[in-house]
N, C-alpha and C positions, 0 to 999 in steps of 0.2 A: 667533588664528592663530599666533601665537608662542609660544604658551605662558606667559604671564604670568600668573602670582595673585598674589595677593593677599587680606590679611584685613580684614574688618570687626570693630572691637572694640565693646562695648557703648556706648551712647549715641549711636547716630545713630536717621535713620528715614529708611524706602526709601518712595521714588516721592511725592515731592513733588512742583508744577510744577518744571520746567528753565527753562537759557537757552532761549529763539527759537532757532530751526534753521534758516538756508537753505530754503527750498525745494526739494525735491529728494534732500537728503540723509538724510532718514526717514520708513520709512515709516510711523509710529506715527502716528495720531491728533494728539499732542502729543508733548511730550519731557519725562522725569523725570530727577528727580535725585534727592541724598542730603540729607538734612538734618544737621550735627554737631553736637551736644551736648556736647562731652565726650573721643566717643571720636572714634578715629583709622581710616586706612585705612590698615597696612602694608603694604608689597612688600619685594622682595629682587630685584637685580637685577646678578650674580656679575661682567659682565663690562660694565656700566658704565665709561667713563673720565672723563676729564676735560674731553671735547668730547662733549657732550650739550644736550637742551631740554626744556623743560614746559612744556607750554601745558595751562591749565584755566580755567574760567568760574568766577566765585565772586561769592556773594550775601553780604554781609554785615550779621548781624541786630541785631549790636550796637552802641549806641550808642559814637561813637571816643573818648569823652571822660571813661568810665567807670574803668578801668582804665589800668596805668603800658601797657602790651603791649592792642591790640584784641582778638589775636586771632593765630596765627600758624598756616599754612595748607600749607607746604610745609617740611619739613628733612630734609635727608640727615646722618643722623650713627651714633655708638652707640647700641642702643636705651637708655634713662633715662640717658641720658648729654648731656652739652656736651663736645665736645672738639676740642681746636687746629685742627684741619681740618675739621670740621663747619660746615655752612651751613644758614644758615635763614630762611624770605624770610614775613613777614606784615605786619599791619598796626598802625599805630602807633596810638598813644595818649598820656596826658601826659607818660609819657617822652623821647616825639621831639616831634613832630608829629601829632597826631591826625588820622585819616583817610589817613594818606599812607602807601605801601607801607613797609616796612624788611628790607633785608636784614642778616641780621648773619652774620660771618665767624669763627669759633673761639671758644674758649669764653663763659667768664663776664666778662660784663659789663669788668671791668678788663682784660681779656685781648683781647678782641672787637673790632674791627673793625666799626662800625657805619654802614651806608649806608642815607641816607631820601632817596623820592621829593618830587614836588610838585607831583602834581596828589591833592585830594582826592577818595578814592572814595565815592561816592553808599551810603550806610545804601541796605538794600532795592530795589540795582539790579541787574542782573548786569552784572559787567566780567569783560572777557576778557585774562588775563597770561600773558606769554611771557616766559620768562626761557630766557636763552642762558649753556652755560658754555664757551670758550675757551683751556682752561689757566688763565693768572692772570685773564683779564677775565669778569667780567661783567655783562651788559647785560640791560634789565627792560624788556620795552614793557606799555602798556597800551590793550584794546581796540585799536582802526583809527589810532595815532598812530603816525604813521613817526620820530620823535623817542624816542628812549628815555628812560624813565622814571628807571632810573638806570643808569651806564654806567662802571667802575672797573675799573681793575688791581690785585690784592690782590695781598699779600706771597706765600702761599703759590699751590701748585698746587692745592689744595683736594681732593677728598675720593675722589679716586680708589681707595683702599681701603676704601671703605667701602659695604656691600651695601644697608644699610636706606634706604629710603626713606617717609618718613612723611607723611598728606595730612589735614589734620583739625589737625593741634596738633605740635610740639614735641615732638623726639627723647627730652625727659624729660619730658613734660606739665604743663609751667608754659605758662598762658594760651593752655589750647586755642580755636579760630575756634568762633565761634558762627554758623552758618549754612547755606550750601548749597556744594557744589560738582557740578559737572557737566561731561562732555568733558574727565577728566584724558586728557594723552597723555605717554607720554616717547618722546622719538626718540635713536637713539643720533647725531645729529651734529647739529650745528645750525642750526637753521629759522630762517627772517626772516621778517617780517610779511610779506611778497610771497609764501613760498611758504603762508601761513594761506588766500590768497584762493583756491587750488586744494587739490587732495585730496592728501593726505600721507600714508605707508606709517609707523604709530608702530613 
């Protein structure tokens, strides 16, 4: 209804099962998702600011203990690029924390800004993440906890110049997510867990 696209790049695969649905809210048989291998899902989305949200369901197929990075599932940056004001939210591995969310904040690694969750997410479950952005804060819930998962004020105002949004892997595709996602949304202001319990205009 907005007009939003988006591309599919090679290495996914369509109509997997999904998350569970409400009652009421579909009227398919079931619900499908994407599977990601590999590739990513890119948007562009011109007039983005810095008070924004994402909410998506995500299944994760890989083991969290395999690699330094799980798996990273959402970033807004240049494309093949890390840069000072790029954000990028997935899941850990023996770098951080294995199994717990990580958001990192600007570039490489020395440069970066890295914030990890803790609670670990379930290999082969769907969890449902909300991330809020606020200007410098932001906040991560997961699934139904009214406690946020991680909750910070970064140095910069982050990535309001910047149009790409990537779902599947990293702005430069180092340690793309291996698994499902389903029900991306972006809203342009920011949603709380209260308003996930009713219907939302993305």
């Amino acid at each position: 209804a907005h007009r939003r696209d988006a591309i599919y790049e090679l290495g996914i695969t369509f109509f997997l099962l999904g998350a569970e649905v409400p009652p009421g809210t579909s009227t398919a048989a079931s619900n499908r998702s994407t599977h990601f291998a590999g590739g990513r899902l890119i948007a562009q989305i011109p007039e983005l600011e810095n008070r924004f949200s994402v909410v998506l369901w995500l299944w994760n197929g890989m083991p969290s203990d395999d690699r330094d990075h799980t798996g990273w599932f959402y970033s807004r940056d240049h494309a093949s690029s890390l840069s000072v004001t790029g954000e990028h939210l997935g899941i850990g591995g023996n770098a951080t924390l294995p199994g717990r969310l990580v958001f990192q904040h600007g570039g490489p690694a020395d440069t970066s800004r890295t914030l990890v969750g803790k609670t670990e997410l379930k290999r082969w479950h769907w969890h449902r993440i909300l991330l809020q952005r606020a200007g410098k804060r932001v906040t991560i819930y997961v699934d139904d906890n009214k406690l946020p998962e991680i909750d910070a004020e970064l140095a910069g105002e982050g990535a309001a110049n910047i149009n790409h949004l990537f779902f599947g892997g990293r702005s430069d595709q180092q340690s793309p997510f291996e698994g499902r996602l389903d029900n991306i949304a972006v809203f342009d202001r920011v949603i709380t867990p209260e308003d996930l319990e009713v219907s939302s205009d993305p």
